[in-house]
C-alpha positions, 0 to 999 in steps of 0.5 A: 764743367756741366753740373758747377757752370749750372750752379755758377749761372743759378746764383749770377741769375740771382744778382739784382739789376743796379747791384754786382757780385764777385767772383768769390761771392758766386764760388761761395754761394754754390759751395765751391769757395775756393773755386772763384777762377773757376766761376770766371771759366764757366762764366766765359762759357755762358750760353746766354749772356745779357739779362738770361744768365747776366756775367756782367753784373760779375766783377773782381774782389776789388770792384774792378770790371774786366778790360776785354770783357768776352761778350762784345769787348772793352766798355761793354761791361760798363756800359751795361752796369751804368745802364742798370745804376751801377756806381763806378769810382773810376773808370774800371771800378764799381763802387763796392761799398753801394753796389756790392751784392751778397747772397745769403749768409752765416754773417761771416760772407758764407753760405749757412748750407755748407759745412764750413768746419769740414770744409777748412779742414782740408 
């Protein structure tokens, strides 16, 4: 995955401390927008978890956090978000609508250096 597992711990880098993204957010920042799974692959293979390459800030499209997170398993995640100011709804959910962070955009979610007409035609 060498050249799209860089690209995915570009744009996490770019995630602000208090703020988090989803998977699909990342997919679609680095032009690969049906490529979320693939983003929490190359996430699980992050060879510098913690403020350098910062997966926790990554989380599901509905907020939700991961169970068993990879790099030190259940509540570290959280702890990690709530620690930075991240708002949470429930135990396992961040408060998307003040914490949700969206790289730049057409307006529509989706990166403007991506031909999007080619891009759905497939």
């Amino acid at each position: 995955m060498g050249e799209f597992s860089d690209k995915v711990y570009e744009a996490v880098r770019r995630i602000p401390r208090g703020y988090v993204s989803t998977y699909g957010d990342i997919a679609r920042a680095i032009g690969h927008p049906r490529s979320a799974r693939y983003v929490g692959y190359a996430l699980r293979g992050n060879p510098s978890p913690g403020d350098v390459i910062p997966c926790h800030r990554v989380v599901f499209k509905d907020g939700q956090i991961c169970d068993n997170f990879a790099f030190g398993g259940s509540g570290v995640q959280k702890k990690l978000l709530e620690d930075e100011g991240v708002a949470f709804v429930n135990s396992m959910h961040v408060d998307m609508d003040r914490c949700h962070w969206t790289f730049a955009s057409d307006g529509l979610g989706r990166p403007t250096d991506i031909d999007w007409a080619a891009e759905m035609e497939e």
